[in-house]
N, C-alpha and C positions, 0 to 999 in steps of 0.2 A: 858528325861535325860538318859533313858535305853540305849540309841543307844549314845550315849557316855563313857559308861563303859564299860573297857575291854581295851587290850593291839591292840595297831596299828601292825600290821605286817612289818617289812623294813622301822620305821620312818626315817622322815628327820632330827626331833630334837627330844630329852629326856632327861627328866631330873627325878629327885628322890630326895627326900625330906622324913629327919625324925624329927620328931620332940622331945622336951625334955624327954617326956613320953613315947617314942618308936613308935607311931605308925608312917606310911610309907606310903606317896604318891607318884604313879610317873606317868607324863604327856607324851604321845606322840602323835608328831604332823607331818603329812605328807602336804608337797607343793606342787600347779601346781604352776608353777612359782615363783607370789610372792604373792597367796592368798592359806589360809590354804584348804586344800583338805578334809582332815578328820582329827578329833582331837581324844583322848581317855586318859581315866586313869584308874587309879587301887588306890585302896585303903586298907590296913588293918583297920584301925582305924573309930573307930564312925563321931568324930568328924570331924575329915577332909575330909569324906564322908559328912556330911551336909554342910560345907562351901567351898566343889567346887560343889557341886548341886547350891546352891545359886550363885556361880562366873561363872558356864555355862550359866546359866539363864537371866541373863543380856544385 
């Protein structure tokens, strides 16, 4: 999972996400084509740190 946290450099998509309690997630995703190249996030928050660990996982 390490080697998915952290910010993508020059994504192709992002998005950021807070939620009611403040904390802040935000996903970036870079394409060859039309399959994901590299993904990556960041996170403040506890909780939204274990439930994209569990959503990469998958």
């Amino acid at each position: 999972m390490k080697e998915n946290y952290g910010a993508v450099s020059g994504p192709d998509a992002y998005a950021r996400l807070t939620d009611p309690c403040g904390d802040t997630i935000e996903f970036y995703l870079k394409f060859n084509k039309a399959r994901i190249k590299k993904s990556g996030f960041t996170t403040d928050g506890y909780e939204l740190l274990w439930f994209t660990v569990k959503w990469f996982r998958r």
